[in-house]
C-alpha positions as CSV (number, residue, x, y, z in Angstrom):
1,X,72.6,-29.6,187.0
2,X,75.7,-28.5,184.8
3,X,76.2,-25.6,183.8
4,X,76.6,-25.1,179.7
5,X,78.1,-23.1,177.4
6,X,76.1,-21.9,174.1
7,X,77.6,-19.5,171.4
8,X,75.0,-17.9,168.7
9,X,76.1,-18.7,165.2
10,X,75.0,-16.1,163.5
11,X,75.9,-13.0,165.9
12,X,78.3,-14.4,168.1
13,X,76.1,-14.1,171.6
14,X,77.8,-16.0,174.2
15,X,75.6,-17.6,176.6
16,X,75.5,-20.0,180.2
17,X,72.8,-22.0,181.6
18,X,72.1,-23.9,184.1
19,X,69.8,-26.9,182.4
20,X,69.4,-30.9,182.8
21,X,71.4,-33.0,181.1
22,X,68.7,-34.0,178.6
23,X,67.9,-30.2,177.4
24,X,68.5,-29.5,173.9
25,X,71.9,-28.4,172.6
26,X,70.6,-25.5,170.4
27,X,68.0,-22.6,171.3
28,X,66.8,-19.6,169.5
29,X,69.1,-16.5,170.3
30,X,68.1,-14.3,172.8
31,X,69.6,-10.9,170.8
32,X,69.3,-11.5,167.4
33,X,66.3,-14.1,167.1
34,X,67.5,-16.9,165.2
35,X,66.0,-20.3,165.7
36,X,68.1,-22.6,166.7
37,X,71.2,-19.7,167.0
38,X,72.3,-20.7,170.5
39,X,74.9,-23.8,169.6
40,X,76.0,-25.6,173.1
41,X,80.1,-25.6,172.9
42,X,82.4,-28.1,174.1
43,X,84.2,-26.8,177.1
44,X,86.4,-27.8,180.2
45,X,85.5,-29.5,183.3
46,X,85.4,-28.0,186.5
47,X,85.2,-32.2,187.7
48,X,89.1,-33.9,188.2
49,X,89.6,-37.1,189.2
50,X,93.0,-36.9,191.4
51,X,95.3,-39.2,193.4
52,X,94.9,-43.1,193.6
53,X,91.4,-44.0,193.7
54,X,89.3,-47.1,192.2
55,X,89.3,-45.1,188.5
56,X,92.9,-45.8,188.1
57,X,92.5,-49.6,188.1
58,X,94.8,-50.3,190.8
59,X,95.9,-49.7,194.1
60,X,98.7,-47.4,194.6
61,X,101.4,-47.1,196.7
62,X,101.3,-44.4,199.4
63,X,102.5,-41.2,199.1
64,X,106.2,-40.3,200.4
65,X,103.9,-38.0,203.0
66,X,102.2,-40.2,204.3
67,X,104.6,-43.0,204.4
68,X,107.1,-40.7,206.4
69,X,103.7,-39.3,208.7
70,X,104.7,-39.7,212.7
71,X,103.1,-42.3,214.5
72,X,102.3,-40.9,218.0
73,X,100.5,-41.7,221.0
74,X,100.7,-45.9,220.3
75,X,96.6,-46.1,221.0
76,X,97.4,-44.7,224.6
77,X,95.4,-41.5,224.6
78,X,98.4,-39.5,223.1
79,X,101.1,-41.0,225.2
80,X,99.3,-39.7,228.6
81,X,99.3,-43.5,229.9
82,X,102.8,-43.7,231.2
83,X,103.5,-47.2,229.2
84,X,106.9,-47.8,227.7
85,X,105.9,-46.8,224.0
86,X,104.5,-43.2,225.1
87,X,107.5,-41.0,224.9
């Protein structure tokens, strides 16, 4: 459930609650009464897409992290084999 933001028009009362996304987006004012006071405000995101992932449309390219990462133990239980490649 998301967490909303409502601001009373008439005194100001800001509020938070915890409600489905098909509640209402004005209530009566818990401190000075009015009906339909409690206004739901537009407000940030705590949700980020980040990185290269499907939204983005395409593929991307690795990072230079990863790219540069080690490779170690060439499928040989970390090199404990004695083969040529551990080492």
């Amino acid at each position: 459930m998301p967490l909303y933001e409502y601001r009373c028009e008439a005194c100001g009362q800001p509020e938070e609650k915890l409600e489905s996304m098909s509640a209402p987006d004005t209530h009566a004012c818990p401190v000075c009464g009015k009906p339909d006071g409690m206004k739901r405000q537009v407000s940030v995101s705590a949700f980020a897409l980040t990185g290269g992932g499907w939204y983005k449309g395409a593929a991307s390219a690795p990072t230079p992290a990863a790219a540069e990462a080690p490779k170690s133990g060439h499928g040989c239980a970390a090199g404990g084999c004695g083969c040529p490649l551990a080492g």
